[in-house]
LUMKEBA-121449 format. One line per 5 residues: their letters; for each residue z, x, y of C-alpha. Coordinates in Angstrom, 2 decimals, always signed. Example, Ala and Ser with C-alpha at 12.3 -4.5 7.8 and 13.67 -1.06 7.14 Angstrom:
2
as	+7.80 +12.30 -4.50; +7.14 +13.67 -1.06 $
REM end
This chain:
511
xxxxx	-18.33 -4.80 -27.95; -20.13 -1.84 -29.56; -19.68 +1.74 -29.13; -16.47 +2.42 -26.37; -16.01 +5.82 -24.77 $
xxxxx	-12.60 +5.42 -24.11; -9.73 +3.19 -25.89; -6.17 +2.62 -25.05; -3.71 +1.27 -26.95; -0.17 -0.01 -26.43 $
xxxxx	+0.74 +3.01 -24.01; +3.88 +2.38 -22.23; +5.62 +4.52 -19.13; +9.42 +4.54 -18.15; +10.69 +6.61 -15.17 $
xxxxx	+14.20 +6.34 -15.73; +14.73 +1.93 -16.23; +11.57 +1.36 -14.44; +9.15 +0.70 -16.46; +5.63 +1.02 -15.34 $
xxxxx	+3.86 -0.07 -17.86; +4.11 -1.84 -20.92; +2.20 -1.46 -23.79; -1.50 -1.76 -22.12; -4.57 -1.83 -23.92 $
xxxxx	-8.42 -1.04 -22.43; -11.87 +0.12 -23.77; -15.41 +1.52 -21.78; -17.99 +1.33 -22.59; -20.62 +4.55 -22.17 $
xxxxx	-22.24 +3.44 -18.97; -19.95 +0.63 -17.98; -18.36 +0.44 -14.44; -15.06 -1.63 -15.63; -12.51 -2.97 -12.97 $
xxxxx	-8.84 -2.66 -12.78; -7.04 -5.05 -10.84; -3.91 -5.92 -10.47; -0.96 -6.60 -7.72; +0.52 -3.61 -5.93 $
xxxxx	+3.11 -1.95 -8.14; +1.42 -3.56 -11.52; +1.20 -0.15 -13.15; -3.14 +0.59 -12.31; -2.01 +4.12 -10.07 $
xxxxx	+0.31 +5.19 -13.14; -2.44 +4.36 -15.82; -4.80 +6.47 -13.24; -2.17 +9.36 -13.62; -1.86 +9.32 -17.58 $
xxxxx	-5.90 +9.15 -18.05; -6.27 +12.42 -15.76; -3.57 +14.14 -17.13; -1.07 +14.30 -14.35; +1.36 +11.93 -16.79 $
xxxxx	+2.07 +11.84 -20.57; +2.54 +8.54 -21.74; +5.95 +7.52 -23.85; +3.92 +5.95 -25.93; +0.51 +4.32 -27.26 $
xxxxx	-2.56 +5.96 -28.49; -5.83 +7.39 -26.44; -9.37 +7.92 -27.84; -12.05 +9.49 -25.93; -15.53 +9.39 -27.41 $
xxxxx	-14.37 +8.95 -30.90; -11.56 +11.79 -30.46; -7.82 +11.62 -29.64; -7.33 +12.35 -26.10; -4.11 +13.86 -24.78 $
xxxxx	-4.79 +16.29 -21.71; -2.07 +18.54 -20.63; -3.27 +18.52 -17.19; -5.95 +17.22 -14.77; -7.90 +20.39 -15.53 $
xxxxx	-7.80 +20.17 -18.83; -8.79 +16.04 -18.74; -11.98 +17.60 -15.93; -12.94 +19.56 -18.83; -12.87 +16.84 -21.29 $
xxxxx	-15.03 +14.95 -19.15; -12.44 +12.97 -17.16; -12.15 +12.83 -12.87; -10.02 +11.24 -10.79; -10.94 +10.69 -7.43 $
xxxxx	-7.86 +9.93 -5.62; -7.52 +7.40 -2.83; -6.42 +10.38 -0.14; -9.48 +12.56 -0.70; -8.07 +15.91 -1.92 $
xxxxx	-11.32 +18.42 -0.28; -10.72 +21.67 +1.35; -11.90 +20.87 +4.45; -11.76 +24.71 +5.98; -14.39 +24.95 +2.67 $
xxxxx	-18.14 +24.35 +2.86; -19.15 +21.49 +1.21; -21.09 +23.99 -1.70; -17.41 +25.60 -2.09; -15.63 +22.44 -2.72 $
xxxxx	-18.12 +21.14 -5.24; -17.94 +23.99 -7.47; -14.23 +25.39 -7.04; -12.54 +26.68 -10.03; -16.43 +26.91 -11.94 $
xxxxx	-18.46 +28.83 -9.47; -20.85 +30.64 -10.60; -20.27 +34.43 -10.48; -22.38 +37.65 -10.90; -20.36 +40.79 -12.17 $
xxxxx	-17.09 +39.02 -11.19; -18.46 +38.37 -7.66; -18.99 +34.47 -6.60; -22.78 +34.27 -6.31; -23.44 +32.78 -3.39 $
xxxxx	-27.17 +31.57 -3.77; -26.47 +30.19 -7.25; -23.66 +28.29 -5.69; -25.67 +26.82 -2.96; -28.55 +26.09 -5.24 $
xxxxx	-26.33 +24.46 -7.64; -24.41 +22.03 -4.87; -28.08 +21.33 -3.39; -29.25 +19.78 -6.76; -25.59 +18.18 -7.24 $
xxxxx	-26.13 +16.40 -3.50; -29.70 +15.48 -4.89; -29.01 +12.59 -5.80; -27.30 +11.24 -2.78; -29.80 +11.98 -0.17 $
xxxxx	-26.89 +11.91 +2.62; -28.27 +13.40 +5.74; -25.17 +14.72 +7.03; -24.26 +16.16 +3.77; -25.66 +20.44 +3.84 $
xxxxx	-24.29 +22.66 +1.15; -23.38 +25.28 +4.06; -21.53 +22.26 +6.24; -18.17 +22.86 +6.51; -16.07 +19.60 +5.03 $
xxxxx	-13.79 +19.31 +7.86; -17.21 +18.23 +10.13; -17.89 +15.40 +7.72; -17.16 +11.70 +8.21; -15.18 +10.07 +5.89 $
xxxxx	-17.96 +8.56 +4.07; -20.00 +11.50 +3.30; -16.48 +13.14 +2.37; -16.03 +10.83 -0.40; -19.77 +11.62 -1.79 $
xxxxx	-18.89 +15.57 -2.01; -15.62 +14.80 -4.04; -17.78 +12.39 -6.58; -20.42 +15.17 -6.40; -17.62 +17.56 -7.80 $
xxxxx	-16.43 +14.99 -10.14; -20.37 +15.34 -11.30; -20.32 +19.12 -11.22; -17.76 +19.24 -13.98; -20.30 +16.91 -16.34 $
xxxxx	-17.61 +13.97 -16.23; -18.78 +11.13 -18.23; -15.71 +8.91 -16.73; -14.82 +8.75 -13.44; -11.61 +7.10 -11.76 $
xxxxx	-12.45 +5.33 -8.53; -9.02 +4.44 -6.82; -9.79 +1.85 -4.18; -12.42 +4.06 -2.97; -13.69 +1.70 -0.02 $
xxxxx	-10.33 +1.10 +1.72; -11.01 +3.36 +4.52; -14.89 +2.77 +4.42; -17.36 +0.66 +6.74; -19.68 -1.52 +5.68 $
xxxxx	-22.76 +0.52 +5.45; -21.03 +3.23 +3.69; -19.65 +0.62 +1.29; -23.00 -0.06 +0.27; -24.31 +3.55 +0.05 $
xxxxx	-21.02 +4.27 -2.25; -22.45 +1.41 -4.48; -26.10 +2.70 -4.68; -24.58 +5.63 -5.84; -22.16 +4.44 -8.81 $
xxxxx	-25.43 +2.10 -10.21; -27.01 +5.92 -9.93; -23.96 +6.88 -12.22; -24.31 +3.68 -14.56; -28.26 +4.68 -14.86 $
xxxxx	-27.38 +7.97 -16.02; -24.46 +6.84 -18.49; -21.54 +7.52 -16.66; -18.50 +5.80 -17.22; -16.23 +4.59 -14.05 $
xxxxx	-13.42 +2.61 -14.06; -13.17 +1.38 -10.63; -9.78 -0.03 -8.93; -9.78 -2.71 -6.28; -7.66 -5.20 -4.58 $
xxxxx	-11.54 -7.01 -3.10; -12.80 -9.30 -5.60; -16.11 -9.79 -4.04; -15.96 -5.81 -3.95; -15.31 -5.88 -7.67 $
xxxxx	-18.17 -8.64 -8.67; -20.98 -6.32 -6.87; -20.37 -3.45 -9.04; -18.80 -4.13 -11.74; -19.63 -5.28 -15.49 $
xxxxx	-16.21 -6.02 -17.42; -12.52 -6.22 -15.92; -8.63 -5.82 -17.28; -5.88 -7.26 -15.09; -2.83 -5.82 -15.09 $
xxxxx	+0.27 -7.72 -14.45; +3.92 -6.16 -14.59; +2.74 -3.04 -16.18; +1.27 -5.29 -18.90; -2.88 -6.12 -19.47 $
xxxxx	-2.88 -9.38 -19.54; -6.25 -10.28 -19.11; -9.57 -8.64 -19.92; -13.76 -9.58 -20.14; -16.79 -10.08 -18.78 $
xxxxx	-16.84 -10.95 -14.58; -19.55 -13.02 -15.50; -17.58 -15.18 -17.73; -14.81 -15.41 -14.95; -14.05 -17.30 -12.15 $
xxxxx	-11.93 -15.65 -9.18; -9.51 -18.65 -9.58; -8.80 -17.13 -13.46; -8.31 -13.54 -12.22; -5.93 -14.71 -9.18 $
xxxxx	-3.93 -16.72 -11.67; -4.03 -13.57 -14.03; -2.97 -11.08 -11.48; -0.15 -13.61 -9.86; +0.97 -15.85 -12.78 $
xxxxx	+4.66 -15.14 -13.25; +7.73 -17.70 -11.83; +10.20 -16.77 -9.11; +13.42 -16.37 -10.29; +16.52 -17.05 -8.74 $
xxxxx	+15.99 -13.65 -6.75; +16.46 -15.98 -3.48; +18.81 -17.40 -1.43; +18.81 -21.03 -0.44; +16.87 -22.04 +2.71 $
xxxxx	+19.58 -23.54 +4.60; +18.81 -24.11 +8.01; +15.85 -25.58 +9.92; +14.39 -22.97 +12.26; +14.95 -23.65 +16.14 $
xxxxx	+11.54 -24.86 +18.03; +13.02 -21.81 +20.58; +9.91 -19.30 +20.67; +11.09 -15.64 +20.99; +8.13 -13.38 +20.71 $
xxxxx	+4.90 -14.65 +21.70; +1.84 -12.66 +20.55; -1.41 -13.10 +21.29; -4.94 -11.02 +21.01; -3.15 -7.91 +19.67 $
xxxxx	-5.23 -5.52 +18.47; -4.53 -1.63 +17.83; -8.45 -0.32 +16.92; -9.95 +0.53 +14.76; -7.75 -0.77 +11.56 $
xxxxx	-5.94 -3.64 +13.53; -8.54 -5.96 +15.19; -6.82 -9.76 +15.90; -3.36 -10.87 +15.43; -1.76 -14.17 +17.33 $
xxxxx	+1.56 -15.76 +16.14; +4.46 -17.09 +17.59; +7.94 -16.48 +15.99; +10.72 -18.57 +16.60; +14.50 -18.22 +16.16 $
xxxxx	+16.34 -18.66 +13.48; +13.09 -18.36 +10.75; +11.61 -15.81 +8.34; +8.04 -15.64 +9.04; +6.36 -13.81 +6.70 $
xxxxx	+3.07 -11.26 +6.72; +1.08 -11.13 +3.49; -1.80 -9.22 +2.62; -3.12 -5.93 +0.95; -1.87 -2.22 +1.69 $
xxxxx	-4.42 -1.14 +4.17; -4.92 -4.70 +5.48; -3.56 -3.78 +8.93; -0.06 -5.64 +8.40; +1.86 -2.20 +9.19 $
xxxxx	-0.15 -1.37 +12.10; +0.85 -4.56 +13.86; +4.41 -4.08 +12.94; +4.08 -0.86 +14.75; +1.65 -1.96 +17.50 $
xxxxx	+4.29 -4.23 +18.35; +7.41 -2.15 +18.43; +5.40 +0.64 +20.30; +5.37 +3.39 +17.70; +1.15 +3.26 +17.18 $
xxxxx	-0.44 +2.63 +20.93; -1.93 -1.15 +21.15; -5.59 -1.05 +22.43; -5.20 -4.61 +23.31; -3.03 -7.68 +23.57 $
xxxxx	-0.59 -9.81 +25.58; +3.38 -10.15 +24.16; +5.94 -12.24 +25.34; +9.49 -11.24 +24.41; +12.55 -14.15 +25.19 $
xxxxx	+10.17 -15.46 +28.15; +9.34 -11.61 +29.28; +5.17 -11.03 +29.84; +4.90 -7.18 +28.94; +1.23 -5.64 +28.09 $
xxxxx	+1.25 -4.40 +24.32; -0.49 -1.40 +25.48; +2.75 -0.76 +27.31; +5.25 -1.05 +24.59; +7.56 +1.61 +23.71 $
xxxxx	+10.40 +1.68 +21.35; +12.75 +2.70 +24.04; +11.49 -0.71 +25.82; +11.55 -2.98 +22.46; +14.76 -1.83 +21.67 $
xxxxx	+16.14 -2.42 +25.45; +14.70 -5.85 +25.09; +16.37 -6.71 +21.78; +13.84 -5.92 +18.89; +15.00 -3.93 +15.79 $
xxxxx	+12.57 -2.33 +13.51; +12.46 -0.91 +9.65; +10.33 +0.93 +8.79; +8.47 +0.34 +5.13; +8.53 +5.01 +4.87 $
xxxxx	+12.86 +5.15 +4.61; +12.50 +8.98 +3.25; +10.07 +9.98 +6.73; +11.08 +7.33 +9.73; +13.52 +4.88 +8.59 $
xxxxx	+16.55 +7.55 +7.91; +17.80 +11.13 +9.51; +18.44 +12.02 +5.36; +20.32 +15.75 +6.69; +22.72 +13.26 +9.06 $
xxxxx	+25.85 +11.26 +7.56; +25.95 +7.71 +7.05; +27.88 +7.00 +9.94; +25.42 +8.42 +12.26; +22.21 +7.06 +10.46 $
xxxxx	+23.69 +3.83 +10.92; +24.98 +3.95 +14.51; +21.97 +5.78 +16.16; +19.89 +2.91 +17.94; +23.54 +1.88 +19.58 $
xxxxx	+26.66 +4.41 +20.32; +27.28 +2.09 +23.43; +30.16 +0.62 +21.81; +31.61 +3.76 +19.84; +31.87 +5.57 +23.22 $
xxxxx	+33.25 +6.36 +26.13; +32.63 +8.71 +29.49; +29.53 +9.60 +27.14; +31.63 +10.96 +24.20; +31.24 +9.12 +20.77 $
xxxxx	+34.48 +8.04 +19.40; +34.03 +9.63 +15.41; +36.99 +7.75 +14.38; +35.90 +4.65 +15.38; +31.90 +5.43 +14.31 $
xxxxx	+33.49 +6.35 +11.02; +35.54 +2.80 +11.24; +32.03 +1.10 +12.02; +30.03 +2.66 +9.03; +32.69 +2.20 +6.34 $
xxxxx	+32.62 -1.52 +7.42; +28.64 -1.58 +6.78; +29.66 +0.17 +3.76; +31.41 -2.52 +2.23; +29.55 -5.07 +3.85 $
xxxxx	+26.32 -4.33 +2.15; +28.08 -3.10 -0.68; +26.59 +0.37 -0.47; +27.36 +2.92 -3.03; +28.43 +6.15 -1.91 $
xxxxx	+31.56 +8.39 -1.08; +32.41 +7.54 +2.08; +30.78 +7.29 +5.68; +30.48 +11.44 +6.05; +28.06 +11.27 +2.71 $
xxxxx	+24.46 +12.41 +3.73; +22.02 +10.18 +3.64; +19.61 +12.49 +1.63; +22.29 +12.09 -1.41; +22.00 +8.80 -2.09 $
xxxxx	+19.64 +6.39 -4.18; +15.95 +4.82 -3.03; +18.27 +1.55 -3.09; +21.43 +2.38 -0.99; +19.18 +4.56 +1.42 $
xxxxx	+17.56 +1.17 +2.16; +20.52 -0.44 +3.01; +21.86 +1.89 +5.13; +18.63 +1.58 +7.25; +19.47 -1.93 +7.36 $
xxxxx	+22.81 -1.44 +7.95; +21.16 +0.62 +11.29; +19.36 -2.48 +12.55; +22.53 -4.65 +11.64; +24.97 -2.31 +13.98 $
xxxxx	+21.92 -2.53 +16.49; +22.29 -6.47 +16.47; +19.18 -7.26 +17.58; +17.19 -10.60 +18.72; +14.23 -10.27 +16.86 $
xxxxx	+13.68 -7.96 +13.70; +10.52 -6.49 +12.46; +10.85 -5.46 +8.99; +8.06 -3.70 +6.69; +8.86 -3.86 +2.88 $
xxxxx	+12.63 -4.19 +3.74; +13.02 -4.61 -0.25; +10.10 -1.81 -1.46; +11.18 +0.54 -4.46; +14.75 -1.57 -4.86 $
xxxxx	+16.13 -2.33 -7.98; +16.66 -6.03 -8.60; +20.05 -6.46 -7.76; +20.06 -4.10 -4.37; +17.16 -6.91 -3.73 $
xxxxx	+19.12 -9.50 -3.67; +21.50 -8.32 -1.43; +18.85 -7.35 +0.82; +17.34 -11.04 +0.58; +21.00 -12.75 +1.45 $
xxxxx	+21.08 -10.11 +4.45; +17.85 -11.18 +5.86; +18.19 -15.35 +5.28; +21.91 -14.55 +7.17; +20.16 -12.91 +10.16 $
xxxxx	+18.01 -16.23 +10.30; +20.72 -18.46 +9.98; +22.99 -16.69 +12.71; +20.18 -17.49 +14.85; +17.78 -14.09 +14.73 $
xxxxx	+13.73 -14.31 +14.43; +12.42 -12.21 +11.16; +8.85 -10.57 +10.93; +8.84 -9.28 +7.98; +5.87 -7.56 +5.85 $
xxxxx	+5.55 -7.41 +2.18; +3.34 -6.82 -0.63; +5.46 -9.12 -2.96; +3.89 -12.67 -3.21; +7.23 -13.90 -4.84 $
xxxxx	+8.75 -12.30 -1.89; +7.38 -13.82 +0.67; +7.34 -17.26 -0.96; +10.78 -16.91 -2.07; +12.41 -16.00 +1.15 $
xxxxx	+9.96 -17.17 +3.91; +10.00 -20.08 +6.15; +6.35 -19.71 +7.41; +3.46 -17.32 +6.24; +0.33 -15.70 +7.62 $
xxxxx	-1.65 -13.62 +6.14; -3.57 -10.38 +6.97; -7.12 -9.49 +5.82; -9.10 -6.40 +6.60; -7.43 -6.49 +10.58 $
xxxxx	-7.58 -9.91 +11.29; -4.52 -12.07 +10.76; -4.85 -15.31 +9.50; -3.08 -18.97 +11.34; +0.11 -19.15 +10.79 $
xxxxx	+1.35 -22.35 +8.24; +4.33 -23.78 +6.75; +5.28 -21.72 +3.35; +4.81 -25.29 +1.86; +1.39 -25.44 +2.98 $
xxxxx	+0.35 -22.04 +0.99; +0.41 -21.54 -2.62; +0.56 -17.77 -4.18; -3.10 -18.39 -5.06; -4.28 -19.18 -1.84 $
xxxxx	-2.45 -16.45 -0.35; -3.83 -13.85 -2.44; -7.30 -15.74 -1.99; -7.17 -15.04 +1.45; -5.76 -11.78 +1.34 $
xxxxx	-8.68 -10.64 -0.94; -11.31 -12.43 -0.24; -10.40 -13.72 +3.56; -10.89 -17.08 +2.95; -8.83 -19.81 +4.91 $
xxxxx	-8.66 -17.70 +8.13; -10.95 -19.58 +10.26; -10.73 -23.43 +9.26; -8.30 -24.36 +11.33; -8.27 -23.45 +15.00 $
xxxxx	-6.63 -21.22 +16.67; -4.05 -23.40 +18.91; -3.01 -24.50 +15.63; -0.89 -21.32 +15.45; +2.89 -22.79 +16.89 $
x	+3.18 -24.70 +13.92 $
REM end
């Protein structure tokens, strides 16, 4: 490769013992749109951070056109010539469009903002675009999401970047807006700009971009031309590492005993189609890619986002999913966890013993006055059960670590002893031994005779603890299958590309 505009060498990242990335390497070229793909949690957002300033790496060298690069801050990487346009659009959307394109560098006249110059300057900016909706004066809060996105790249252009960071910038797009987005980064490869563009969509990736890195475990561990590449060698580069013995042994064969029927469930507009039947005493597992839609049916189902659609059948109970409430799933014996433990899955200000007795005080009380004693009794019992490390049972929540706040949510849905349990990332942000717990908690729930949902973004996950899989792609969830009848490959495959979801029919779901 000739000339490169950027080049990264060897830079590593700790927080703490995590460490998010490993010694990764990457060159642009001027001009280039390059792709970054990876699993979730492979390292691509913290790479993201360190090239627009917002992190310092621990280690590893940067050069930007020919110089060393280390910005102190994402102002001081804009000025170098370096954007990044976030995922969650950062505007100011009580600002006009003109305002947010040229804040912090508008153009002044005796240390007054000159307003013509600004709108003048934003007009030839938007140029380029030709978005009808898109007026210097508009105010940003009257914009779709589309035209949103071109003001923040039209600020990234403002500044005179020559590299741009796209993070999944289509996720909450449509179709025709997809394509306008892409007119307009060739526009940026005409005129030399650099982007480095992140996506989970393959197909995405192929229509835009020249070259591509993979990162694996904050590692790159491939890198070259998407010409020169097959998806089968980028799947097998994102995926390729073994399952260790994270897992507990499958030990019993589910029951044929159907507990929650679903069928035609659909929560618009990310959530379009999911049937499945779950049976007790399995694990069925939900793959596919944040945004996807997985979470929305998890909470379409236990009531907390309204259903727009759908029929659910709950122990031989016909209830409308447009008429589910938590109240009523947890009255008819479903438990949920939710995958956001800091904002809905714990009270953090409350104690342990009342986190985990909340969804049932039935048995702690008496003429409606809890029994603290024998709450206390309860939670120290969870405590030790789940092996949780803290004080006591009057510790607060907020104190304790990502991993033992986890378990006390699960130790919540344990107390609740529940039929059926919906769980979203039950094992997200854990270290490795706190997931393993969590993963013998789970398989004993199936075992006792309890039906699992449970959602992940871990393909060793699901496959390691799962008894059947489906998998979710852009709202529509795929047949249901045997985990034997899936390999990680063709479970990513589907999850990026949606292949395998129609070529079987759709009775075929009771497996």
């Amino acid at each position: 490769m000739g000339m490169s505009i950027l080049q990264l060498s060897g830079i590593t990242k700790r927080f703490g013992p995590t460490v998010a990335l490993n010694g990764v390497d990457l060159e642009v070229a001027p001009g280039e749109v390059h792709a970054l793909v990876g699993e979730n949690g492979a390292g691509k957002s913290t790479l993201m951070n360190i090239l627009s300033g917002a992190l310092k790496p621990d280690v590893g060298t940067m050069k930007f056109r020919e110089n060393a690069y280390r910005p102190s801050h994402p102002l001081d990487a804009g000025r170098q010539g370096i954007v990044h346009i976030h995922q969650e659009l950062s505007l100011c959307p009580h600002l006009s469009v003109a305002e947010n394109i040229l804040l912090g560098i508008e153009p002044q006249r005796r240390g007054w903002v000159d307003r013509g110059a600004m709108l003048r300057k934003a007009a030839g900016t938007l140029e380029t675009f030709h978005h009808p909706a898109i007026q210097p004066e508009r105010r940003v809060a009257e914009l779709p999401l589309a035209a949103r996105q071109i003001v923040e790249i039209c600020r990234a252009l403002a500044r005179r970047a020559s590299l741009i960071l796209m993070d999944e910038p289509t996720s909450s797009l449509q179709r025709a807006d997809v394509e306008s987005l892409f007119l307009f980064i060739r526009r940026l490869r005409q005129s030399g700009i650099s982007v480095i563009y992140i996506s989970h969509f393959l197909e995405e990736v192929r229509q835009i971009a020249d070259r591509f890195t993979v990162l694996r475990d904050g590692a790159s561990v491939a890198h070259g031309s998407l010409s020169d590449a097959t998806d089968e060698e980028i799947i097998t580069a994102m995926v390729g590492r073994p399952v260790d013995r994270l897992f507990p042994q499958r030990r019993s064969k589910p029951a044929t005993e159907c507990v929650l029927q679903v069928r035609g469930l659909a929560s618009l507009p990310v959530l379009r189609e999911a049937s499945f039947e779950l049976h007790r005493g399995e694990i069925l597992g939900i793959g596919g890619l944040i945004g996807s839609g997985r979470t929305e049916m998890i909470r379409s189902l236990f009531g907390i986002l309204p259903a727009t659609s759908g029929e659910v059948t709950i122990c031989g109970r016909n209830v409308a999913a447009t008429r589910l409430t938590p109240q009523r799933c947890i009255g008819n014996g479903i438990g949920y966890l939710s995958e956001d433990r800091k904002a809905e899955g714990l009270a953090l200000n409350l104690s342990i013993a009342d986190n985990t007795t909340l969804t049932r005080l039935g048995p702690l009380s008496r003429w409606g006055w809890i029994n603290l004693a024998r709450q206390a009794e309860r939670a120290a019992a969870w405590i030790t059960k789940l092996n949780i490390k803290a004080r006591g049972a009057a510790t607060k929540a907020a104190k304790l670590s990502g991993g033992n706040q986890q378990k006390v949510a699960i130790a919540r849905l344990l107390h609740q002893d529940a039929e059926i349990y919906l769980l979203d990332e039950p094992a997200r942000g854990v270290d490795v031994g706190s997931k393993a717990q969590i993963y013998e908690v789970i398989r004993s729930l199936a075992d006792a005779g309890k039906a699992v949902l449970m959602v992940s973004s871990d393909l060793p996950e699901l496959f390691g603890i799962c008894d059947r899989l489906a998998v979710m792609h852009r709202g529509t969830l795929s047949p249901v299958r045997p985990i034997s009848e899936w390999t990680p490959r063709s479970a990513l495959q589907a999850a990026v590309a949606g292949e395998n979801l129609e070529q079987e029919p759709r009775s075929g779901l009771s497996a």
